[in-house]
C-alpha positions as CSV (number, residue, x, y, z in Angstrom):
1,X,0.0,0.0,0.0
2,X,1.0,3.0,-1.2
3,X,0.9,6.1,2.2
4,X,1.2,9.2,2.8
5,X,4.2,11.4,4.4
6,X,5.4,10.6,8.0
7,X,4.4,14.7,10.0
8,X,5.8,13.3,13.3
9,X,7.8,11.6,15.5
10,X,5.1,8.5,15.7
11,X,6.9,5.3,15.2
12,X,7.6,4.9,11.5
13,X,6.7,1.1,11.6
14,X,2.9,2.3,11.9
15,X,3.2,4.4,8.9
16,X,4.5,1.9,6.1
17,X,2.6,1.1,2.9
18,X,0.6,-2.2,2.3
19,X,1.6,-3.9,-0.7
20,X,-0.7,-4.0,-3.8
21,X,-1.0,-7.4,-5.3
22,X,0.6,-10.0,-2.9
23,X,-0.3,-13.4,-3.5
24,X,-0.9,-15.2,-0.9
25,X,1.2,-17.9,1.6
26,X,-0.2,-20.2,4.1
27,X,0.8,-20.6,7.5
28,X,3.4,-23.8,7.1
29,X,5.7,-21.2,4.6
30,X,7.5,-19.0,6.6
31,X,6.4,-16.6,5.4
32,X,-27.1,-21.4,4.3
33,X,-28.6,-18.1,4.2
34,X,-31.2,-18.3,7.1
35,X,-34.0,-16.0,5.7
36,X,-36.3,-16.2,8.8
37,X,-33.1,-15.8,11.2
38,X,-33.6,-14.1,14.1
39,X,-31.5,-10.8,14.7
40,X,-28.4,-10.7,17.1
41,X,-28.8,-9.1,20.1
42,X,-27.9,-5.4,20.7
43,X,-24.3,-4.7,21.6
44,X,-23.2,-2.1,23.6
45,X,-20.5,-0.5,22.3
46,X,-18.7,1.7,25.0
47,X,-15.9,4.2,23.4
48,X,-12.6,4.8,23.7
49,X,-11.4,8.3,25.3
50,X,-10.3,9.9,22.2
51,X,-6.4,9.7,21.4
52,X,-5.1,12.7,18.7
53,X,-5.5,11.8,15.1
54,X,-2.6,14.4,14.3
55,X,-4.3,15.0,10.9
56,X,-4.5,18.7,9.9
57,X,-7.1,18.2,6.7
58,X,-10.1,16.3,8.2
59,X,-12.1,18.9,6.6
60,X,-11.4,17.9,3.2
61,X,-13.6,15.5,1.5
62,X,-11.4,12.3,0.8
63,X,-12.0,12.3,-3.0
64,X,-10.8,16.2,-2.7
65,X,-7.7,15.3,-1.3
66,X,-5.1,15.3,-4.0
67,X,-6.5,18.8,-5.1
68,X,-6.6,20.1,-2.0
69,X,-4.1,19.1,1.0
70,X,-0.9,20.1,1.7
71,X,0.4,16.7,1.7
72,X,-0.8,16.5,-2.1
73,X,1.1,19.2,-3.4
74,X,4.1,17.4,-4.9
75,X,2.1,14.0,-5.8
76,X,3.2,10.6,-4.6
77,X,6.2,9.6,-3.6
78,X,8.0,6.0,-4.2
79,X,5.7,3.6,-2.2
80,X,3.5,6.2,-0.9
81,X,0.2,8.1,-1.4
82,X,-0.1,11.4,-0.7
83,X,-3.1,11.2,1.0
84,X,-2.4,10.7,5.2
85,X,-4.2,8.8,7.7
86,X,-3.3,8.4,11.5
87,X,-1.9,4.7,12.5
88,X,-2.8,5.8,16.2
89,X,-6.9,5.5,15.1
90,X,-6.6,2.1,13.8
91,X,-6.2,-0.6,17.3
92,X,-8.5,-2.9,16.5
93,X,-6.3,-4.0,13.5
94,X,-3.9,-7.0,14.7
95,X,-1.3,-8.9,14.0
96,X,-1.6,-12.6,14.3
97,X,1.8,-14.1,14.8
98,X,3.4,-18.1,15.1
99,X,6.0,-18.8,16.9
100,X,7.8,-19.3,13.9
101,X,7.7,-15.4,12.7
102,X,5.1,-16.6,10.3
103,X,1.9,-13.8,10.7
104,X,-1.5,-13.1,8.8
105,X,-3.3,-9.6,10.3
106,X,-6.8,-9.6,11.7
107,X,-9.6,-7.0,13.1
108,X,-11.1,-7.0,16.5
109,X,-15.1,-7.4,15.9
110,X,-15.8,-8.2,20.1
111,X,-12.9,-7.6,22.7
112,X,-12.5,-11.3,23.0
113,X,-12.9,-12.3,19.3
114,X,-10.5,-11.7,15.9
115,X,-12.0,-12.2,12.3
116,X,-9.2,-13.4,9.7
117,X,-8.7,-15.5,6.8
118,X,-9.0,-19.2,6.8
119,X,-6.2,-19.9,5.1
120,X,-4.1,-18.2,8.1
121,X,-4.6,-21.7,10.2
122,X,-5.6,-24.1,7.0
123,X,-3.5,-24.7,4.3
124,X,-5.0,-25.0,0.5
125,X,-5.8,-28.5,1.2
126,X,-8.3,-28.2,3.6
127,X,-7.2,-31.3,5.3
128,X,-7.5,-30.8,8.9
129,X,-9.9,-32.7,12.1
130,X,-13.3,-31.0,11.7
131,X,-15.1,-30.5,14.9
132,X,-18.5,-33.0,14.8
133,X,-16.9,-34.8,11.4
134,X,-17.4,-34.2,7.8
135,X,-19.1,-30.7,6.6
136,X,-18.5,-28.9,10.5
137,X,-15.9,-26.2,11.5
138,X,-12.7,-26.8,11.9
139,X,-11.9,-26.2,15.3
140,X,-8.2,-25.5,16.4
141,X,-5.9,-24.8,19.5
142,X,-2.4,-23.7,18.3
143,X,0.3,-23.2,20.9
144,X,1.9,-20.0,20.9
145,X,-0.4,-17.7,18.3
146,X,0.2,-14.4,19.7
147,X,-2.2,-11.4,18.7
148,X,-1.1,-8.1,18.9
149,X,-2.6,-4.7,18.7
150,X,0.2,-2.6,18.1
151,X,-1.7,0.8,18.3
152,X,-3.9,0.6,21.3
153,X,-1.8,3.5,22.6
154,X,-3.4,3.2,26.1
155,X,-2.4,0.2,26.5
156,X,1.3,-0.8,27.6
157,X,3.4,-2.0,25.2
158,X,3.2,-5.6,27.5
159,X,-0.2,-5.5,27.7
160,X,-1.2,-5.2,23.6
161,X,-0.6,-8.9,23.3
162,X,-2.8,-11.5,23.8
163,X,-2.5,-15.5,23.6
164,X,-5.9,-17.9,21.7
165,X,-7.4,-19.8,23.0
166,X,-8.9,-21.0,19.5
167,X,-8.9,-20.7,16.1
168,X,-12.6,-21.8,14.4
169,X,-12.5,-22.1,10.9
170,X,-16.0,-21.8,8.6
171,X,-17.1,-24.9,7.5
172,X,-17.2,-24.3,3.7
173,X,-13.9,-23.2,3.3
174,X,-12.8,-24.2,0.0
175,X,-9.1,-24.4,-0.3
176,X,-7.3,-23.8,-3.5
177,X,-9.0,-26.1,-5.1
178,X,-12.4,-24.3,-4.6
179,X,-14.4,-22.5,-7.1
180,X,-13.6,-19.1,-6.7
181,X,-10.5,-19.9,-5.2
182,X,-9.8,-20.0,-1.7
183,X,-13.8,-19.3,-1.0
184,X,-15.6,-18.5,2.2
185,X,-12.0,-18.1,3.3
186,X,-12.6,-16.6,6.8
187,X,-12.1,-17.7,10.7
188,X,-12.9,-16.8,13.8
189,X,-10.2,-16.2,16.7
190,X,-11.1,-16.5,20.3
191,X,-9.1,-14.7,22.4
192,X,-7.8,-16.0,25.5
193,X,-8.2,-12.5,27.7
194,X,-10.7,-9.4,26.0
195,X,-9.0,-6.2,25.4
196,X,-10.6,-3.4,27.3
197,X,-13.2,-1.3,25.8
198,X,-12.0,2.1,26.8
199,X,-8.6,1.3,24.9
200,X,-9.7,-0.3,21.6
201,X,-13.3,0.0,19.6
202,X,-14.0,-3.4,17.8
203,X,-14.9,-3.0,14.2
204,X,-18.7,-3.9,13.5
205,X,-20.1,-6.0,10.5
206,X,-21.1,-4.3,7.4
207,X,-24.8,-4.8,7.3
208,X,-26.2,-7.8,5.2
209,X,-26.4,-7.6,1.4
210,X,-25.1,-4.1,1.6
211,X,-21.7,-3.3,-0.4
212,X,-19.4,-0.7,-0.7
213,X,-17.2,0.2,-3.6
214,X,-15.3,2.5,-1.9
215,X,-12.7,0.8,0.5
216,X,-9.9,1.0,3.0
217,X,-7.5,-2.2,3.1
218,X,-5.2,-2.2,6.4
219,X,-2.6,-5.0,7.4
220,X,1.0,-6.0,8.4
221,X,2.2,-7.5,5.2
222,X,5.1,-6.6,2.9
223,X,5.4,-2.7,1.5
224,X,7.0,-1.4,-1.1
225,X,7.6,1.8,0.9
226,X,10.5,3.3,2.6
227,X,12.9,0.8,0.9
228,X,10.9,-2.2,1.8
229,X,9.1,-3.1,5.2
230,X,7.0,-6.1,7.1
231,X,5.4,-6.6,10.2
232,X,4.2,-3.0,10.2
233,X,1.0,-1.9,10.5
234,X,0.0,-0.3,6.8
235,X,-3.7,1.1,5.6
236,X,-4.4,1.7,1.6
237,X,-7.2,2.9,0.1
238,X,-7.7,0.4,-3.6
239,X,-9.3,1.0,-6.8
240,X,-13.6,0.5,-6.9
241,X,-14.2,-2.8,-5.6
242,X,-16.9,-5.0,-7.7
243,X,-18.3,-7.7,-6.6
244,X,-18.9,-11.5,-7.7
245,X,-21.1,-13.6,-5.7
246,X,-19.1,-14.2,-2.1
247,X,-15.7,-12.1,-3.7
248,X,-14.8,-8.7,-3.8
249,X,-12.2,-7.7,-6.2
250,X,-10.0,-4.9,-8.1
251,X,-6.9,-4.0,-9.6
252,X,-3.5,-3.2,-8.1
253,X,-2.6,-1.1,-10.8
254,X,-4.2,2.1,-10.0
255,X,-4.0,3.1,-6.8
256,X,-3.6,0.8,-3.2
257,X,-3.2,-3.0,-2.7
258,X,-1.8,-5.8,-0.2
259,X,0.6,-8.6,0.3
260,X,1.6,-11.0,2.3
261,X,1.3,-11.2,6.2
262,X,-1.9,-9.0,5.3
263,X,-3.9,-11.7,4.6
264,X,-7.1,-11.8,7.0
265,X,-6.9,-7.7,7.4
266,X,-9.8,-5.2,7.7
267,X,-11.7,-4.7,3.9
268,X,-13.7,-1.5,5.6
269,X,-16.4,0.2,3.6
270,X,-15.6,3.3,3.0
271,X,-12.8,5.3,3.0
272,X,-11.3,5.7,6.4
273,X,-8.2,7.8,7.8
274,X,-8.5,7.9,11.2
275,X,-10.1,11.5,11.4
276,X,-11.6,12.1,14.8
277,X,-14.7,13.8,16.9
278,X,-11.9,16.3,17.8
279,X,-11.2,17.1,14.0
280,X,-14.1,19.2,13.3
281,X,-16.6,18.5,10.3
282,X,-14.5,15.3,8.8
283,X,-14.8,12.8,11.9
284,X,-15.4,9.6,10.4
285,X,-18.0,7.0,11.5
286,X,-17.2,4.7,14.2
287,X,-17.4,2.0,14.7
288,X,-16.3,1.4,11.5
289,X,-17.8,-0.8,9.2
290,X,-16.3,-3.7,8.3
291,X,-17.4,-5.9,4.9
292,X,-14.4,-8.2,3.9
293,X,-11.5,-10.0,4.4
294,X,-8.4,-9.5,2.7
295,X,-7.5,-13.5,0.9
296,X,-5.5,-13.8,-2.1
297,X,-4.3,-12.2,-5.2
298,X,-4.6,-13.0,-9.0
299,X,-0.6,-13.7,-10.5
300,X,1.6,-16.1,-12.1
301,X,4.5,-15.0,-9.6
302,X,4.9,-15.8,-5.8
303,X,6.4,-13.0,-4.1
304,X,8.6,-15.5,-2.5
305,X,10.1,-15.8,-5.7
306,X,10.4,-12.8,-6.5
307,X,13.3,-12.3,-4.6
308,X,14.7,-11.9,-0.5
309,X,13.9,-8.8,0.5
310,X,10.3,-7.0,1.2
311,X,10.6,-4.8,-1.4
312,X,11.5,-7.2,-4.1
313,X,7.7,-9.3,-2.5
314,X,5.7,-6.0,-2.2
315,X,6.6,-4.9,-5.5
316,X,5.9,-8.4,-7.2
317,X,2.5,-8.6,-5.6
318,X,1.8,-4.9,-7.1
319,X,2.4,-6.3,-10.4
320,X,-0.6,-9.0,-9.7
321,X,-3.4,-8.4,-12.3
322,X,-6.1,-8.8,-9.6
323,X,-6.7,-9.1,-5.7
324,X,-9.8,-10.7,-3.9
325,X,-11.0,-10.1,-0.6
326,X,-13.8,-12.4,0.8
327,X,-17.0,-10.5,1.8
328,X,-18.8,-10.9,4.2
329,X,-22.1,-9.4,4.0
330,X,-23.7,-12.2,2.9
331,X,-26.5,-13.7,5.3
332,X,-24.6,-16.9,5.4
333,X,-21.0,-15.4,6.7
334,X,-23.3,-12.8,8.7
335,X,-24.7,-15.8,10.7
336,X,-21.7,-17.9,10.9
337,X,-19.7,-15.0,12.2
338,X,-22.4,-14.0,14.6
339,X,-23.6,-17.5,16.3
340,X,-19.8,-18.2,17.1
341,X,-18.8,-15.3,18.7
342,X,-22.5,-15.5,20.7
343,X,-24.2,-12.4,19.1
344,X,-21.2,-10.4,20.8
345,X,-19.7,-9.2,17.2
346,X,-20.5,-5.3,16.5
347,X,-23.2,-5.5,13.6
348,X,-24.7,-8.6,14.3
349,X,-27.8,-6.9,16.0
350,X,-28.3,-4.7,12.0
351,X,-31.7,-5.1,10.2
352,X,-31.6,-8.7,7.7
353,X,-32.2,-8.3,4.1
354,X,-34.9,-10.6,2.4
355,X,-33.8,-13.6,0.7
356,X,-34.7,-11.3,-3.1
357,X,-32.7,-8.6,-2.2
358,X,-29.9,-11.0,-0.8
359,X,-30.3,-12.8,-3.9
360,X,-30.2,-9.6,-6.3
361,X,-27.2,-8.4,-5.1
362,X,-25.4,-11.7,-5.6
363,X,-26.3,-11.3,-8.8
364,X,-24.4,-8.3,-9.4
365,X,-20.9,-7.9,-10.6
366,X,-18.6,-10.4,-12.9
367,X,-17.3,-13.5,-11.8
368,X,-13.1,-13.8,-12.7
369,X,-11.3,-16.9,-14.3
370,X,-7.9,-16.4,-13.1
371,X,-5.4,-18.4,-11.2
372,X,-5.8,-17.2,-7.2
373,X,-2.8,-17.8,-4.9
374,X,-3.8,-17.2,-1.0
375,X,-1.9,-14.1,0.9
376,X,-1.2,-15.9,3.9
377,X,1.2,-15.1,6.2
378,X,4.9,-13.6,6.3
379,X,7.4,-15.2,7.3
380,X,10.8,-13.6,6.8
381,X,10.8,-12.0,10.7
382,X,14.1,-13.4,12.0
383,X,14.4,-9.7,13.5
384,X,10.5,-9.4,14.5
385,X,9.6,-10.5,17.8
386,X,5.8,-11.2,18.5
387,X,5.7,-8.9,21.8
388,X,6.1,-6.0,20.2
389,X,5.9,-4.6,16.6
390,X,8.6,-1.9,16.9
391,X,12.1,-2.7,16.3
392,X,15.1,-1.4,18.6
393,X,15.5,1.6,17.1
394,X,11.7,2.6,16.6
395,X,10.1,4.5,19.4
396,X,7.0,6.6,19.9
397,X,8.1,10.0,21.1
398,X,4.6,11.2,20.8
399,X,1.8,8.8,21.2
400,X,-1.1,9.3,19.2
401,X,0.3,12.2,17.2
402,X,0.8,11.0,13.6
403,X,1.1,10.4,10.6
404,X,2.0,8.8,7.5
405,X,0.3,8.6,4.0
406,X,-1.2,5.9,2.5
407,X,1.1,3.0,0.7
408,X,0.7,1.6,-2.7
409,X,1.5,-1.8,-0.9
């Protein structure tokens, strides 16, 4: 992803771009609609005392951006956007991390619960126990999975992380071999300890059947900017999305993408940059609303191929001719993800759709016939360590002031 200038002293690693057109790694490389369902119950969502956005142009419409902030004036840069958002406004975006360096990203829907990609805990095969036999979740316990929410500035740096106690994986999860690609690839992680609500706002589900061309992506995969980066929290705004049955898609060509390690991140609709209740006319919506999953990319090259460093990968997944992201807005997911996490996921008490309106907007948008590789995880971090997502030299000298623009990847 492509961001914008750094303004401050904030930690650099929450600034980087997220890489446009990663294909996608699993974790072993290091790197039924319910028409008559009955609605979640209410959630109360308690907010977070405000932390500074840092952003000076909140009152600029987003599409007026690049005529009219400061940070615009000279263009993009090499692996950045011009357009800024504030990394401090964005802790319910995690890191999910093995022991083994290998990580996927993830968004905090409930205090105790994660939403992320299936393929982050299942490789293309699919072949893995199922809880209650054939056509039932998969249902995991992984030692040593560490979740981390590296910008719950409130929060002590030792108390961002968090241990699973599972991994549930949907049911229908097709695998590579699936038709799309890699479908209904989401999964549920349970948390083994909540995060508190006054220091980070879960994400709520995008309401059902309702879609959003308009996007923000946000992850810790591979960037192209400042010379290369991973493990570092990035956020991209893509091209239009369109839509095919259960997958989002666009091209990496014109404007923001991902890459590996951001498999499993936020797909928000709308266009988010962290702009606050204290930044006048442009505060943005919260919670925010959250309507896919980021899964795999359309290319004939792996990243991992491509080369060593994370520049070389970020730069190879930019040159993929497509990128998917699983929604999740249909009634099925909708259900799935609210009957696991016990109606506590934000969105799951929204309005339902009828079945012909569900139906009519699956039947919108172009279905793609190309060859799908899933993001997966990263898993060149021999200098990353799971507890904490800044390196030695990274520090934050002003919490919650940011800010950095947008990557390409």
């Amino acid at each position: 992803m492509e961001y914008s200038a750094i303004k401050s002293t904030l930690c650099e690693a929450g600034i980087a771009l997220l890489l446009a057109g990663a294909t996608g790694l699993t974790w072993g490389q290091a790197n039924p609609a319910s028409p008559g369902r009955v609605a979640c119950a209410p959630v109360n969502v308690v907010v977070p005392p405000p932390v500074p956005s840092g952003l000076d142009d909140c009152s600029i419409a987003f599409d007026q951006l690049r005529a009219k902030a400061a940070s615009c004036a000279k263009g993009d840069t090499p692996g950045h956007l011009c357009e800024q958002y504030s990394p401090s406004q964005f802790p319910e975006v995690v890191s999910i991390t093995k022991p083994s360096g290998a990580h996927c990203s993830g968004t905090l829907i409930a205090p105790v619960w994660v939403l992320t990609a299936a393929h982050c805990f299942v490789d293309g095969s699919v072949e893995a126990p199922r809880a209650g036999g054939a056509g039932a979740d998969i249902v995991l316990a992984p030692a040593g999975v560490i979740v981390t929410t590296a910008f719950a500035l409130t929060l002590p740096l030792g108390e961002r992380d968090r241990s699973i106690k599972r991994a549930i994986v949907y049911r229908g999860y097709g695998g590579a071999s699936s038709v799309p690609p890699y479908a209904n690839d989401f999964a549920l992680v349970e948390l083994s300890t909540p995060y508190p609500a006054d220091a980070v706002q879960p994400a709520s589900l995008q309401a059902v059947g309702k879609f959003t061309p308009e996007a923000t992506l946000a992850g810790y995969g591979y960037s192209n900017a400042d010379g290369g980066t991973d493990c570092q929290l990035n956020v991209t705004w893509p091209a239009l999305l369109s839509q095919s049955a259960s997958v989002l898609s666009f091209s990496p060509r014109n404007g923001g993408a991902f890459c590996l390690g951001d498999s499993g991140g936020p797909v928000y609709a709308g266009r988010y940059r962290g702009c606050t209740s204290s930044d006048g006319p442009g505060r943005e919506p919260r919670p925010r609303a959250l309507q896919g999953i980021i899964s795999n990319i359309a290319s004939s090259k792996s990243p991992l191929e491509a080369g060593s460093t994370a520049l070389l990968r970020a730069e190879a997944c930019k040159e993929a001719t497509g990128m998917n992201v699983q929604t999740i807005v249909s009634g099925q997911a909708h259900d799935w993800i609210c009957s696991n996490t016990g109606n506590k996921a934000g969105g799951c008490e929204l309005p339902v759709p009828s079945a012909a309106s569900r139906a009519g907007a699956a039947a919108r948008g172009e279905s793609a016939t190309v060859t799908s590789r899933p993001l997966g995880l990263t898993g060149q971090t021999a200098n990353f360590r799971a507890a904490r997502l800044f390196s030695n030299e990274d520090t934050i000298v002003n919490p919650g002031i940011p800010v950095g623009p947008g990557t390409t990847k």
